[in-house]
VOGU-3710 file (C-alpha; in Angstrom, 3 decimals, decimal comma):
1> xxxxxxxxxx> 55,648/11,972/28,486  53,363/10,166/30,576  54,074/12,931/33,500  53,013/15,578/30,587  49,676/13,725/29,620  48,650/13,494/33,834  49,418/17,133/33,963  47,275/17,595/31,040  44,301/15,973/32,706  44,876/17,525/35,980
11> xxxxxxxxxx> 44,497/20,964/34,022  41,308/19,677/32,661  42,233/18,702/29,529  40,176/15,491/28,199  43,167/12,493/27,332  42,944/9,010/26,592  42,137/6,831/29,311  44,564/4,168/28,827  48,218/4,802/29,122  50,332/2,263/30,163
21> xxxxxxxxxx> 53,939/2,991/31,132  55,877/-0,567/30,453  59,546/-1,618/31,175  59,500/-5,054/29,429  58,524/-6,368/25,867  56,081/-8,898/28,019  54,243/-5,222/29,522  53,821/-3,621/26,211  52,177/-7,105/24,650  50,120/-7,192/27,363
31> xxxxxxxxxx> 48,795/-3,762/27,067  48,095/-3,768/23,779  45,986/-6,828/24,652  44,138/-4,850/27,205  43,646/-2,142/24,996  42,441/-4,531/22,266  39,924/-6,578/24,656  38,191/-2,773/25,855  38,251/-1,114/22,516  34,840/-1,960/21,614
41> xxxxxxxxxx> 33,959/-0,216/25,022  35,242/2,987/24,194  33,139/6,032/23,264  35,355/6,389/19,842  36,625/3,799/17,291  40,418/2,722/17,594  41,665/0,889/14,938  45,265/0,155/16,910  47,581/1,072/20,252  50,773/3,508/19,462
51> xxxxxxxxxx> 53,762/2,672/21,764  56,242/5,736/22,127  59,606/6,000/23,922  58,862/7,652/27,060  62,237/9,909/27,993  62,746/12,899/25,424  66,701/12,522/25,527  65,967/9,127/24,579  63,931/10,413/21,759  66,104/12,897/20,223
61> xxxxxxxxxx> 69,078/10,222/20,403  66,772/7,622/18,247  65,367/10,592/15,674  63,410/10,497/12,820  63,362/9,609/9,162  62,494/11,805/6,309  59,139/10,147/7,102  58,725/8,759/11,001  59,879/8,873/13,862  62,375/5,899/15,007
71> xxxxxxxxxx> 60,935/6,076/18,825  57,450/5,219/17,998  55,617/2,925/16,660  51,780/1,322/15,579  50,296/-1,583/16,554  46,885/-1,811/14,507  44,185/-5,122/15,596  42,763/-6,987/13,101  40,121/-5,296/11,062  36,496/-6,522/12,281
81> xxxxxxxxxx> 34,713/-8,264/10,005  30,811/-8,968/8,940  29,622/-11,426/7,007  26,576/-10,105/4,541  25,359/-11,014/1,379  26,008/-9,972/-2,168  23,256/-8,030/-3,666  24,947/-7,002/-7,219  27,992/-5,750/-8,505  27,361/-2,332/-10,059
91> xxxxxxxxxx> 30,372/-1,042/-12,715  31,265/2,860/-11,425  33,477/4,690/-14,090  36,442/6,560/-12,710  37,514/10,084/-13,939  40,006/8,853/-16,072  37,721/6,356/-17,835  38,326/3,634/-15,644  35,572/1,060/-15,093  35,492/-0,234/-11,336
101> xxxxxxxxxx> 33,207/-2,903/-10,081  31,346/-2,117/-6,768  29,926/-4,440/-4,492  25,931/-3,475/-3,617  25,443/-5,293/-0,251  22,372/-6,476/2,184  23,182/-3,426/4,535  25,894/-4,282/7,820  27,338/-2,322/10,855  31,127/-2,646/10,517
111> xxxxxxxxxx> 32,748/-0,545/13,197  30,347/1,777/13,789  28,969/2,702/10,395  26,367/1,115/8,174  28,186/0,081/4,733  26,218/-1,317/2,028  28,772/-0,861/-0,820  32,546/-2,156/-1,280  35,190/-2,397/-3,652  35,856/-5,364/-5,678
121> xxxxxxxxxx> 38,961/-3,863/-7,444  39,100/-5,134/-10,964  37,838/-8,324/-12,737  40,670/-10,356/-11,722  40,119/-9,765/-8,257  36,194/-10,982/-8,871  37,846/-14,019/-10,997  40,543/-15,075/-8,724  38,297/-15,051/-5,669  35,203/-16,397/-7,412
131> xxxxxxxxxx> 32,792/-13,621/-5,821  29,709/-14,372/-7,600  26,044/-12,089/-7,360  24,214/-13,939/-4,238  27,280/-15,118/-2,746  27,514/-14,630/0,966  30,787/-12,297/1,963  33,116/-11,563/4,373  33,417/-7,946/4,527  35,932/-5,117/6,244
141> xxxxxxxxxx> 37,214/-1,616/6,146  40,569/-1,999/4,343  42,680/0,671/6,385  39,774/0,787/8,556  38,059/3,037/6,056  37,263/1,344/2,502  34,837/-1,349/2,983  36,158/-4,110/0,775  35,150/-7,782/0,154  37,550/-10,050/0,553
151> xxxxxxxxxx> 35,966/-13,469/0,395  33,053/-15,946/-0,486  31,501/-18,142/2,088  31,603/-21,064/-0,517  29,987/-23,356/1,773  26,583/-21,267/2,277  26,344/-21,144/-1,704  22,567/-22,698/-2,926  23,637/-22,495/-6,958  21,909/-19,390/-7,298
161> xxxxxxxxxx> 24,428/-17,472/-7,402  25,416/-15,327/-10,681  28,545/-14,822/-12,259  29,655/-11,535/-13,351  30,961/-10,185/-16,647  32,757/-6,918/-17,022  30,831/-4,945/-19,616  32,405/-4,481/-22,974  31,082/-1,102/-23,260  30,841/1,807/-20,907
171> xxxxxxxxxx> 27,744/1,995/-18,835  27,422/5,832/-18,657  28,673/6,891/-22,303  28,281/3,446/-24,176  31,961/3,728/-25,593  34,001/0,548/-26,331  35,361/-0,695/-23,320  39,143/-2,464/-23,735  41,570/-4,136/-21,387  44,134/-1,740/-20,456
181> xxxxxxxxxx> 47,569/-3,201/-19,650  49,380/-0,709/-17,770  46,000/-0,281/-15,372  46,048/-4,215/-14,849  42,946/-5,556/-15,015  40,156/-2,824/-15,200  38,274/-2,209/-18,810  38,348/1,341/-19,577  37,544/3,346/-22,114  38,907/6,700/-23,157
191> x> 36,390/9,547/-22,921
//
């Protein structure tokens, strides 16, 4: 397949620039550490390095699954992350009712794109990790897409910082908000 991708670009076809044919475990570790340490280079985001089985009859003798193929396989790098500060936590409700605390953050570039909101999941995740208004954060794109906060700088904390309390009613309709079991930990309320 490698042949087929420099035939490609002989034709004129744009490709990636980095493909790496590798013999040993040791090769393919140290191209995906190649790949990793130009990434940021690139003119495109990557968020990982695919390594594929190179001969087709090799191929067709591994197969597939109902769901992937058994002669390839991704590598994704750690997801960058920015360290911002905690504005407010905003409640969004959900189609089905459900209420959804939202991070408001001081505005960061976090591969490639300005994000000033994230999710916070559900009240437990706020409680368990002790994100608190004011706090400084640690912030990345879950899946490379979601910006999410995933934890507190304790130690730049100044005891200004605000703890936050689900609402007990909804904040668009003003309906009763409850604990719904099945959903885990979000309040909702039943339009």
């Amino acid at each position: 397949m490698v042949e087929a991708l420099e035939f490609l670009k002989e034709q004129g076809f744009k490709v990636i620039p980095f493909i790496k044919k590798c013999t040993t475990i040791e090769e393919v570790i140290k191209a995906i550490e190649e790949l990793g340490e130009m990434k940021d280079s690139l003119p495109y985001d990557i968020d990982g390095a695919v390594i594929k089985v190179n001969e087709l009859d090799k191929r067709e003798i591994l197969g597939q699954t109902a769901k992937d193929y058994r002669w390839a396989i991704a590598f994704k790098y750690p997801a960058e992350m920015k360290k911002t500060k905690l504005i407010d936590i905003v409640v969004q409700v959900g189609r089905t009712g459900a209420l959804t605390p939202t991070a408001v953050l001081e505005p960061v570039v976090i591969s490639g794109s300005v994000v000033s909101r994230g999710t916070l999941h559900n009240e437990d995740y706020i409680k368990e990790k002790d994100i608190r208004i004011g706090d400084t954060v640690l912030v990345h794109k879950a899946g490379g897409i979601i910006p999410e906060v995933v934890e507190v700088v304790k130690e730049e904390r100044t005891g200004d910082e605000r703890e936050f309390v689900m609402p007990d009613r909804c904040p668009e309709c003003g309906a009763l908000a409850c604990k719904d079991s099945w959903r885990g930990s979000e309040k909702v309320h039943r339009p």
